[in-house]
Backbone bond lengths (Angstrom), bond angles and torsions (degrees), N, CA, C in turn:
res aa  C-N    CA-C-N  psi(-1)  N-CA   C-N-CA  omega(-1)  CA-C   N-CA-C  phi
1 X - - - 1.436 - - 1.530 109.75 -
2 X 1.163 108.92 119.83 2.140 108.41 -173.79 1.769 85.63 -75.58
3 X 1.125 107.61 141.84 1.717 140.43 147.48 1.534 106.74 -74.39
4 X 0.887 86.61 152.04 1.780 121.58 164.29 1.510 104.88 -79.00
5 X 1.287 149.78 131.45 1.564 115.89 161.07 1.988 86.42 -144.50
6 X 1.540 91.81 139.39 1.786 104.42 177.16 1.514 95.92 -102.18
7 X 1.420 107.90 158.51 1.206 118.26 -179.22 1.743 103.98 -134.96
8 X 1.420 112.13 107.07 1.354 97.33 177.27 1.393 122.17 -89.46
9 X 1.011 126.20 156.73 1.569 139.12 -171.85 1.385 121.95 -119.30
10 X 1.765 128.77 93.66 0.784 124.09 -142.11 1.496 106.64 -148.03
11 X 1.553 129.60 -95.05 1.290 106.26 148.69 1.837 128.91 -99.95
12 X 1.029 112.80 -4.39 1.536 103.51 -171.32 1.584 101.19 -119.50
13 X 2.078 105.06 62.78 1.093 129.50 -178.14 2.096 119.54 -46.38
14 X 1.559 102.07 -35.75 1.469 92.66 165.52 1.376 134.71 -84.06
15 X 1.655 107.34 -17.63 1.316 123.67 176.56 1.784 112.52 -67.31
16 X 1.731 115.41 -25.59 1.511 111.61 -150.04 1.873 68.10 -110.98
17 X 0.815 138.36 -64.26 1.652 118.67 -178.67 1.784 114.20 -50.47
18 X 1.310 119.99 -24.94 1.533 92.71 -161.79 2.218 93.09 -85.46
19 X 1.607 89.72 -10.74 2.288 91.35 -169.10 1.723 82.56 -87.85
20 X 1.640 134.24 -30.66 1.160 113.03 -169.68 1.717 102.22 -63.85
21 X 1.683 126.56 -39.16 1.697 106.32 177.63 1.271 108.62 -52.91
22 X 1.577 105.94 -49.01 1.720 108.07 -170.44 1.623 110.61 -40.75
23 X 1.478 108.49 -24.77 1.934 90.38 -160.72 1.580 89.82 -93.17
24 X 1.006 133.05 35.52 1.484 121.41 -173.30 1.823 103.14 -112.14
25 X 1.149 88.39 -5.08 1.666 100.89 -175.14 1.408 106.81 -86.56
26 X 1.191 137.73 -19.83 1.219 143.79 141.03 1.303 123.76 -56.60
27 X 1.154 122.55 -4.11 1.422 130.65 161.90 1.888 109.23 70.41
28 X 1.345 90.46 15.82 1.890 104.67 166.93 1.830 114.17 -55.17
29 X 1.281 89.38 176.82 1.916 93.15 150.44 1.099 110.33 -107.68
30 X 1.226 127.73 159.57 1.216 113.88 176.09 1.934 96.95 -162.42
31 X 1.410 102.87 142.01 1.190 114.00 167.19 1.447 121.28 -138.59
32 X 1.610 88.71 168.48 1.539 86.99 -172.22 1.700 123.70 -103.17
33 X 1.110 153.24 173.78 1.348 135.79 156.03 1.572 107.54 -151.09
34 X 1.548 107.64 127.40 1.125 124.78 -151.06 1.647 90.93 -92.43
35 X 1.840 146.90 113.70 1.541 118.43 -176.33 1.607 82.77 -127.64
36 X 1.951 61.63 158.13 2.282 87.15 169.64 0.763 101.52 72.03
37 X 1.754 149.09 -73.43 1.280 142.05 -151.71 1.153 123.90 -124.88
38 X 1.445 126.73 -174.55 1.547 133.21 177.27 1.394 101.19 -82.09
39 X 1.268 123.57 145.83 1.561 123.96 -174.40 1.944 92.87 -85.40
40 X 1.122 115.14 149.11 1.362 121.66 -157.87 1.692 99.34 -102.11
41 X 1.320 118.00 149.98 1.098 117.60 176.04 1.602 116.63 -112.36
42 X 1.356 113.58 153.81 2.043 117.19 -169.42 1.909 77.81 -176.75
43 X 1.237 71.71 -179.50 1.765 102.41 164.87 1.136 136.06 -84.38
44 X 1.270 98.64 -30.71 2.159 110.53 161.78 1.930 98.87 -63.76
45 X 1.537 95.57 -62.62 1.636 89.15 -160.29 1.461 120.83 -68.54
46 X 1.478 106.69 -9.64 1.314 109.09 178.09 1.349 115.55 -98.54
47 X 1.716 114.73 -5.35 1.736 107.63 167.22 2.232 109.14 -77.38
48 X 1.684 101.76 -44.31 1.243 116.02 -172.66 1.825 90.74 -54.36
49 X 1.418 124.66 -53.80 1.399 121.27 -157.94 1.196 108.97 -65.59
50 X 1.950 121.34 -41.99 1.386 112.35 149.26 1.243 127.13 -22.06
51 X 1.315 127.58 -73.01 1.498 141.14 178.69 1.193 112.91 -34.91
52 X 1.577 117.06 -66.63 1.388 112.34 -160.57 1.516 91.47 -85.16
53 X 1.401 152.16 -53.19 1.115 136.40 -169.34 1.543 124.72 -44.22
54 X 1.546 123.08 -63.96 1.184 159.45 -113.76 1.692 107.03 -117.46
55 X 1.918 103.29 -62.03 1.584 133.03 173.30 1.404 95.38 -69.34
56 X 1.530 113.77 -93.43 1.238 115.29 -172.91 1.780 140.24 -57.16
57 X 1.719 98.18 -32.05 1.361 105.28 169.78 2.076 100.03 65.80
58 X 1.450 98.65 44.23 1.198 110.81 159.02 1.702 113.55 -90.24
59 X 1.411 101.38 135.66 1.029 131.05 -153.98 2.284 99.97 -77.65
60 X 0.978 89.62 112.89 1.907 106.23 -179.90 1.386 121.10 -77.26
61 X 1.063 139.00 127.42 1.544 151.31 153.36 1.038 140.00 -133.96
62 X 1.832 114.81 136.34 1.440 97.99 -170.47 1.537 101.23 -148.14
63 X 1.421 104.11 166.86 1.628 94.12 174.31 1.918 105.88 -120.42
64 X 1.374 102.20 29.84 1.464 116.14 176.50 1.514 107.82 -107.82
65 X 1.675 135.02 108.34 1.552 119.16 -175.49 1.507 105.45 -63.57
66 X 1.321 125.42 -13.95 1.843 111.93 -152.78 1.642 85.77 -80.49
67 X 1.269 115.61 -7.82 1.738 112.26 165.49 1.422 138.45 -81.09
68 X 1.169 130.03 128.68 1.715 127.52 -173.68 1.115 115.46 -71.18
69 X 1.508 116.25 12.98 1.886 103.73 -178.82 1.603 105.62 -107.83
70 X 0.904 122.65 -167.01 1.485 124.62 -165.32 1.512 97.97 -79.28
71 X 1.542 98.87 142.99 1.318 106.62 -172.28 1.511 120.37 -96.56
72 X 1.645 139.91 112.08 1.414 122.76 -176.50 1.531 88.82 -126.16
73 X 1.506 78.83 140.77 1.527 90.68 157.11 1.427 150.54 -90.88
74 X 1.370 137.47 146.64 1.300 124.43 -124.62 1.909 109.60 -60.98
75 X 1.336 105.02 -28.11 1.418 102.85 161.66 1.522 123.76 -59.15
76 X 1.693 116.96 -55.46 1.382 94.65 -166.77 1.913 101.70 -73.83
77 X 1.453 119.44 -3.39 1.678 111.65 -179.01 1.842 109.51 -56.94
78 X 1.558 83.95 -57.14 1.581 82.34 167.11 1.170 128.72 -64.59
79 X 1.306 142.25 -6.69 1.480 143.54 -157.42 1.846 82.50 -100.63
80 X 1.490 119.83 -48.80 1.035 100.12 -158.29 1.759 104.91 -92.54
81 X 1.215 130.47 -10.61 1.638 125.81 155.37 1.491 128.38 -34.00
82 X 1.427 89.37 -29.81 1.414 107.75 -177.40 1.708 116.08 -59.52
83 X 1.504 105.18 -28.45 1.139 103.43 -174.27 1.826 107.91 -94.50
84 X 1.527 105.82 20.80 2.073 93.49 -179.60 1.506 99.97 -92.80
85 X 1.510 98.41 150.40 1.766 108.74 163.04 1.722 91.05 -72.25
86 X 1.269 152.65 -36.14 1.143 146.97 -172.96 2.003 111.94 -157.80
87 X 1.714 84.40 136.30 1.437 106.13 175.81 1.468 83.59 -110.19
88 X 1.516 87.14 132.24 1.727 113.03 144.79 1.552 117.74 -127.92
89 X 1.616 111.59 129.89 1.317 143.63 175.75 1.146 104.85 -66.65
90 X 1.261 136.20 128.20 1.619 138.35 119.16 1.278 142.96 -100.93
């Protein structure tokens, strides 16, 4: 049975992108959501963000505008969490 699985993005921004490709190997859904802040740029986070953006074409959200992924606001973020078999925190 595929899961739903959210991935939040929070402070340990290369760690929750490089396990969000990893969970795709389970053949889940999986998305990402970028909160509070601007997703930070280096060379770790910008190889993992390659990956999941670009490779996988995992699906982005955020409730921060200085970010390029789709923008929700903090109500509809939660409205739509509601629908994961699993949240994961970072």
């Amino acid at each position: 049975m595929v899961k739903k699985i959210a991935v939040l993005v929070r402070d340990r921004q290369a760690e929750a992108l490089r396990m969000s490709g990893g969970l795709t190997l389970l053949d889940d859904e999986v998305n990402v959501y970028v909160l509070d802040r601007k997703l930070e740029s280096n060379k770790v986070i910008d190889k993992h963000l390659d990956m999941v953006r670009n490779m996988l074409e995992i699906p982005m959200f955020t409730n921060c505008k200085d970010n390029p992924y789709d923008y929700l606001t903090d109500e509809d973020l939660a409205n739509k969490l509601l629908d994961y078999d699993i949240v994961i925190p970072y």
